[in-house]
C-alpha positions as CSV (number, residue, x, y, z in Angstrom):
1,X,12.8,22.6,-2.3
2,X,8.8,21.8,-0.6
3,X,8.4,18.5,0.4
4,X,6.7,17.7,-2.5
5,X,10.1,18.5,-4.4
6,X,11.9,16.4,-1.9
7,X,9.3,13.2,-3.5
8,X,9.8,13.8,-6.5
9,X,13.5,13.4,-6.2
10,X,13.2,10.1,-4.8
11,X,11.2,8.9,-7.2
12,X,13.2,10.1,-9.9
13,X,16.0,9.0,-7.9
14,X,18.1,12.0,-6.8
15,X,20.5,12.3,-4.2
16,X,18.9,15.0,-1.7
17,X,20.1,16.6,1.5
18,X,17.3,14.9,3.2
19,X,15.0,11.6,3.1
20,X,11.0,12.2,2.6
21,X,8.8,10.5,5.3
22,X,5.6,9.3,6.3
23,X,4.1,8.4,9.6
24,X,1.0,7.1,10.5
25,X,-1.1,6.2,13.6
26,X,-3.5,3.2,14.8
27,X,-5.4,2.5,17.9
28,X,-4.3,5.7,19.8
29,X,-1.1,5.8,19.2
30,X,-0.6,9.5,18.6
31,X,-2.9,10.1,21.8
32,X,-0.9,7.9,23.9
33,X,2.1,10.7,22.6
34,X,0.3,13.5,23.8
35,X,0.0,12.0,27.1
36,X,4.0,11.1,27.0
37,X,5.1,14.5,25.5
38,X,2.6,16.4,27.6
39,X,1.1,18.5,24.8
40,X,0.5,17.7,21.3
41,X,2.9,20.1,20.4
42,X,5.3,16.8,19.1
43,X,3.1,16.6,16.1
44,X,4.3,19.8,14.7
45,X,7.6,17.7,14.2
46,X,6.4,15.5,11.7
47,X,6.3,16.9,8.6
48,X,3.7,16.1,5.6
49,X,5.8,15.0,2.1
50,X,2.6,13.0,1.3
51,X,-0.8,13.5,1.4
52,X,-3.9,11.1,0.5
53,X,-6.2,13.5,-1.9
54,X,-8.9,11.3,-1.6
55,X,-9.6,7.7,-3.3
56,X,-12.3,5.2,-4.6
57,X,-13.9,2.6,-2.2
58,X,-13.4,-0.6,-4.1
59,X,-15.3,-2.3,-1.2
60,X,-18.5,-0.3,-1.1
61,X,-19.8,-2.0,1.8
62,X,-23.6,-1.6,3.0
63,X,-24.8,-2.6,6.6
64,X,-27.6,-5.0,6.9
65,X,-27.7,-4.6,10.8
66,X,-25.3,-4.8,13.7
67,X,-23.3,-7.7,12.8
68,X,-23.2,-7.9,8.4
69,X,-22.7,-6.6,5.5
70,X,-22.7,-6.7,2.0
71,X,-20.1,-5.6,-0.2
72,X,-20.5,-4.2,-3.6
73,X,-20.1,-7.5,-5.4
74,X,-22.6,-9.3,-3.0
75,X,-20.4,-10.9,-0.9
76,X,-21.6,-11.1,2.7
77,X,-19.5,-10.2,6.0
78,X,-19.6,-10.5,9.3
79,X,-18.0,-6.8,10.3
80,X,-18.9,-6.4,14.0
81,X,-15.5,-8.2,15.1
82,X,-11.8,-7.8,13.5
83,X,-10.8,-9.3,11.5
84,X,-14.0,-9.6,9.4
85,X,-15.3,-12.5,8.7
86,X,-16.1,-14.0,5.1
87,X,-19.8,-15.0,6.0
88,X,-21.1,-16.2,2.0
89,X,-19.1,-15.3,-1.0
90,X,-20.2,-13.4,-4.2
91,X,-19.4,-16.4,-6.5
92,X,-19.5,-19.8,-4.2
93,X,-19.5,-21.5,-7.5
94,X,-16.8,-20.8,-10.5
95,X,-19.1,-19.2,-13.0
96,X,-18.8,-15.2,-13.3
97,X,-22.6,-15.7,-14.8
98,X,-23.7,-15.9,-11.2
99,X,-22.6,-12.7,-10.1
100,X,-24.0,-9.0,-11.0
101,X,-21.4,-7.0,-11.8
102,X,-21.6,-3.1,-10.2
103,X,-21.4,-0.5,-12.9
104,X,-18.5,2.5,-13.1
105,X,-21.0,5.0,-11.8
106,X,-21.2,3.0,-8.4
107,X,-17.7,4.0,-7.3
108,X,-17.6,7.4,-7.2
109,X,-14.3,9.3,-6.8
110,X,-14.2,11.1,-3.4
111,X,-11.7,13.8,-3.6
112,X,-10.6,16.9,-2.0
113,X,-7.7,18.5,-3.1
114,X,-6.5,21.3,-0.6
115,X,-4.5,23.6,-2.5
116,X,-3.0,25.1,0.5
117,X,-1.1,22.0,0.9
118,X,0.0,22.5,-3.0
119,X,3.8,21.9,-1.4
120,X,3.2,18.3,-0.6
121,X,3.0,15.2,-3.2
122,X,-1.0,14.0,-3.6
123,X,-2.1,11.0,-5.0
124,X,-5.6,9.3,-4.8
125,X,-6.1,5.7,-3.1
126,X,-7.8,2.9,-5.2
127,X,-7.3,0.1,-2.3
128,X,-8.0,-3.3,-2.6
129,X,-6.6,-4.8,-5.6
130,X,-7.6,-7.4,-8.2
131,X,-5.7,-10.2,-6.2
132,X,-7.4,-9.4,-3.1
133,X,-10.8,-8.9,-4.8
134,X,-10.9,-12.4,-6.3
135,X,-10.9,-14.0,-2.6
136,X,-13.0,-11.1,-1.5
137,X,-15.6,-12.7,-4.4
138,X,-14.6,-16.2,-4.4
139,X,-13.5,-16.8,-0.7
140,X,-9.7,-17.8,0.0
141,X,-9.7,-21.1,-0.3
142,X,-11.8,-21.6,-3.0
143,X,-9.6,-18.8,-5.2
144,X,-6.6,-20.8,-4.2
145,X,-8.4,-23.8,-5.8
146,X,-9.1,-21.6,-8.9
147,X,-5.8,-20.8,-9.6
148,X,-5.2,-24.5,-10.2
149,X,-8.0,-26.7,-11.4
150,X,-9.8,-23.6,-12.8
151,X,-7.5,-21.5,-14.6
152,X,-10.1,-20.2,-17.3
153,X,-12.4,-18.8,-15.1
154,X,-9.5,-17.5,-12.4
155,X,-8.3,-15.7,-15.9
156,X,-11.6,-14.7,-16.5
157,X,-12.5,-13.3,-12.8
158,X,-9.0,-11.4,-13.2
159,X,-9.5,-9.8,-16.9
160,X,-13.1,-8.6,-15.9
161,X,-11.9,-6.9,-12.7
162,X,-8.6,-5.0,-14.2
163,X,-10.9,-3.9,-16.9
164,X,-12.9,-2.2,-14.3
165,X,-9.6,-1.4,-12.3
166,X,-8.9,0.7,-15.8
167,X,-12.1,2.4,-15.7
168,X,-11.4,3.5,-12.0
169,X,-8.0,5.1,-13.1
170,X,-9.9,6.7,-15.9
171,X,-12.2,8.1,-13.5
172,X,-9.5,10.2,-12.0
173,X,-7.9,11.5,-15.5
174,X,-8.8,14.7,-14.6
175,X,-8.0,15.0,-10.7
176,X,-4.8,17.1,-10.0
177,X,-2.5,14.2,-7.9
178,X,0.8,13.4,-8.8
179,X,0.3,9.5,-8.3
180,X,-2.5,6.7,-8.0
181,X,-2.0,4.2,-5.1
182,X,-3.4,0.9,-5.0
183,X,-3.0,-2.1,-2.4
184,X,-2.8,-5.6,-3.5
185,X,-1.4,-8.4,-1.2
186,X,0.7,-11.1,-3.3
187,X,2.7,-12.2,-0.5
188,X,2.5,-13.8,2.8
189,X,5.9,-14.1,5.2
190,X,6.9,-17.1,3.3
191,X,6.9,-16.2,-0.4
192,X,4.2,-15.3,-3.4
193,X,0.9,-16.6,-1.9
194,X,0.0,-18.2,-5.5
195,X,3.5,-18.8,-6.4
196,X,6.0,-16.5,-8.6
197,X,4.8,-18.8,-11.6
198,X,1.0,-18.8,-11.5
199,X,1.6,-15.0,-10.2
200,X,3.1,-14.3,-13.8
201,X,0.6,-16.1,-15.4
202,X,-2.6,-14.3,-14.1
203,X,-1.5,-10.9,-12.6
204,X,1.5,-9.9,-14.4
205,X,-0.2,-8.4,-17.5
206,X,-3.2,-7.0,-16.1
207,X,-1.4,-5.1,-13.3
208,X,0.9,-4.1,-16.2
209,X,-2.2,-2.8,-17.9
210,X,-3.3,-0.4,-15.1
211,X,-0.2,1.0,-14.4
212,X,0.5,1.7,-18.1
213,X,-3.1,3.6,-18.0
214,X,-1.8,5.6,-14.7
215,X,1.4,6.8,-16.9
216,X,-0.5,7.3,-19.6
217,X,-2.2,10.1,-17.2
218,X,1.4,12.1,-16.8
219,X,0.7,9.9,-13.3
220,X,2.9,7.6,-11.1
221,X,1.8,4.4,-9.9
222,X,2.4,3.2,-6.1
223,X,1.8,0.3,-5.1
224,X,1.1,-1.3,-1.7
225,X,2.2,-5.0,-0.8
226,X,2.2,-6.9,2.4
227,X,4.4,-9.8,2.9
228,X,7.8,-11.5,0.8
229,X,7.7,-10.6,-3.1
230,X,11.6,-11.2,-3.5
231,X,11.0,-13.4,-6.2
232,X,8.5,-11.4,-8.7
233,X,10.6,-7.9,-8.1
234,X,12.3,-8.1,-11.5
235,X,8.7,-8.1,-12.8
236,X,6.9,-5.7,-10.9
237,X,9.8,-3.3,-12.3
238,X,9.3,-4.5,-15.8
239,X,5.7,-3.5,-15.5
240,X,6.2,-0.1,-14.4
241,X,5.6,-0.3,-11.0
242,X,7.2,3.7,-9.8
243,X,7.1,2.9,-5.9
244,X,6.6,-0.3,-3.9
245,X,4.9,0.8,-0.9
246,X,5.5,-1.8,2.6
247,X,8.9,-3.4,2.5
248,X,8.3,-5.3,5.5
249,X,11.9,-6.5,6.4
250,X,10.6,-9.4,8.1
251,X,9.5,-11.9,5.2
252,X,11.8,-13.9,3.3
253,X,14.4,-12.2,0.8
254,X,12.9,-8.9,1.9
255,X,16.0,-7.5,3.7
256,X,15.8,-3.7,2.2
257,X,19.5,-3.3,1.8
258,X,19.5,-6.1,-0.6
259,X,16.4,-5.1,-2.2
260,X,18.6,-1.5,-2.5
261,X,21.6,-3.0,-3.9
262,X,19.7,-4.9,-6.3
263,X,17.1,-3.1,-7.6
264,X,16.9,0.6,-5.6
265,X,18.3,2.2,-9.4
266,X,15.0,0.9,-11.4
267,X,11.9,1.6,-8.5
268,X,11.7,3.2,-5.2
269,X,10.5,1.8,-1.9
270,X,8.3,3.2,0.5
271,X,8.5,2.0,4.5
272,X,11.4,-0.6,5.2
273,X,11.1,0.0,9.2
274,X,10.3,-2.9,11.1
275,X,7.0,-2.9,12.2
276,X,7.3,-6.8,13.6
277,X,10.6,-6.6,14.8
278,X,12.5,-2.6,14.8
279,X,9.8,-1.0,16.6
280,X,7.9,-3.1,18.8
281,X,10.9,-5.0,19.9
282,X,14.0,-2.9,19.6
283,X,14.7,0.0,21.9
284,X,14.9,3.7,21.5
285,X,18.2,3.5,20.7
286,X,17.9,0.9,18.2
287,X,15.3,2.1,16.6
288,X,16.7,5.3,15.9
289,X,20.3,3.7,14.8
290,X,18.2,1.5,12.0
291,X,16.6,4.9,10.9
292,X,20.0,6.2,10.4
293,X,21.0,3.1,8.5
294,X,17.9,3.4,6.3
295,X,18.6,6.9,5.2
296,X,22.0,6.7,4.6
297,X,21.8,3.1,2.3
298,X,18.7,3.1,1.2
299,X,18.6,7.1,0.8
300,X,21.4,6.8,-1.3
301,X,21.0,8.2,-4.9
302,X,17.4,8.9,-4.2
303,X,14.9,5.8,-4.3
304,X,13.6,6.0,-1.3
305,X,10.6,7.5,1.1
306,X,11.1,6.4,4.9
307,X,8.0,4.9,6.6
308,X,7.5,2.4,9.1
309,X,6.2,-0.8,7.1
310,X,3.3,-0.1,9.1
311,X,1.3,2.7,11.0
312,X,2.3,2.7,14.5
313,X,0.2,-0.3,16.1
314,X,-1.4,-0.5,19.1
315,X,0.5,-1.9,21.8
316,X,3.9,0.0,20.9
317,X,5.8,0.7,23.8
318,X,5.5,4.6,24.0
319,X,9.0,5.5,24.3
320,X,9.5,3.4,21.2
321,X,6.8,5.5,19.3
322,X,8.6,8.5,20.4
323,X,11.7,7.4,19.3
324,X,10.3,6.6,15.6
325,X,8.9,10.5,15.9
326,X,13.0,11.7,17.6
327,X,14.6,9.7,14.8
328,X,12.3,10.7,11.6
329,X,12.4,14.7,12.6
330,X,16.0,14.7,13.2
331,X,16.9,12.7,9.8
332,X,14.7,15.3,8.4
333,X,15.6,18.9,9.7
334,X,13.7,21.8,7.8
């Protein structure tokens, strides 16, 4: 089996002799390894299951100068500081007349498929999703408004962006991935940001929509979420959701080895190592014990990729970066 084969699996969930992985860096953490190993010779250790093939900028972002810039439905940001700041949204009012919609042609599909990496699983990244984008247009208070006192045009907003979120996946008909990723926030540490109810309501069907047009492509659809969605999981399955990318076991009802029991035989999960509690707070021992305890219960009968919930951050103690590399090599032995 190529690593590729060993992804598959898991999605398909089939026990395997070893758990596929991902590992990412932030901020210097992989240099800061260098230093602590003494070569880079550590990074032969991690091995690539997954590779991004490319993807589709959803911001599209043009400078104006120094400190703003537009994005490619007009709303304006202040980008010379993190986070970025929401300077003037697209829409300040609720009326989608106001806005100028961009056209399919303005997000072109950057892709570059190495076949000498054939033996690794591809997809291509369509980030920020049609959640995110309303605030992104709207401005987050103001969408939270929406959802209540102005339910037809937050409808609206929604139904005009997943039919352009259909035309994206469309776009890549042709591209030779074995998935389409996108990223969509529902959930902050607490719960559903708009609620499981209102959640159902307005992104339920659309999101059902754009998967169904991934599978409809011979294609799986992975989806990245930050924060607790506990309470919509039974419907992100029924929608066809293939692998739930995050699993942050910090926010409520997110424990992974109850998301496993419950649900790890209908989708797979993607991450599940602490990247607010595991790995900047635990030790080098701990963190590799919890890696241990992720393969063997969530690894069971397939359904699952191992992945920190997050790229390593700065400000990771090194030894516990190193650690995360010791535990996900030695899980994994080629």
């Amino acid at each position: 089996m190529n690593h590729r084969d060993y992804v598959l699996a898991a999605i398909n969930h089939r026990q395997t002799d070893r758990i596929p992985y991902t590992l990412g860096f932030e901020g210097g953490t992989d240099t800061e390894l260098d230093a602590y190993y003494g070569s880079p010779e550590w990074r032969k250790k991690v091995h690539p299951y997954l590779c991004c093939a490319g993807g589709i900028d959803t911001v599209g972002e043009k400078k104006i100068d120094d400190k703003y810039g537009v994005d490619i439905f007009g709303s304006l940001w202040r980008t010379d500081q993190l986070p970025w700041h929401l300077e003037k949204p697209a829409l300040p009012e609720p009326d989608l007349g106001l806005i100028k919609w961009p056209t399919i042609d303005q997000f072109p599909l950057r892709c570059q498929i190495d076949f000498a990496r054939a033996g690794q699983f591809s997809f291509i990244n369509i980030g920020w999703g049609l959640f995110e984008q309303t605030w992104r247009i709207r401005g987050f208070e103001n969408m939270l408004v929406d959802t209540i006192l102005n339910e037809d045009f937050y409808g609206a907003l929604l139904d005009r962006l997943a039919r352009l979120w259909i035309e994206l996946v469309e776009s890549c008909k042709d591209v030779p991935v074995d998935a389409i990723m996108f990223g969509d926030d529902w959930g902050d540490q607490r719960g559903v940001i708009i609620g499981p109810e209102r959640w159902r309501k307005f992104l339920k069907p659309l999101w059902a929509k754009v998967f169904e047009a991934v599978r409809a492509q011979g294609k799986y659809a992975i989806c990245h979420c930050c924060g607790s969605v506990a309470e919509i999981m039974p419907d992100i399955i029924e929608i066809g959701l293939d692998v739930f990318e995050s699993v942050q076991p910090e926010p409520a009802g997110m424990n992974p080895f109850e998301l496993k029991r419950k649900y790890g035989d209908k989708i797979t999960f993607w991450g599940c190592l602490g990247s607010q509690s595991d790995i900047p707070f635990g030790t080098p021992e701990s963190i590799k014990r919890r890696v241990g305890e992720l393969c063997g219960t969530m690894g069971k009968n397939g359904g699952y990729i191992l992945a920190p919930a997050k790229s390593l951050q700065p400000g990771t103690p090194v030894a516990n970066s190193a650690a995360v590399v010791e535990a996900l090599a030695t899980q994994n032995i080629t």
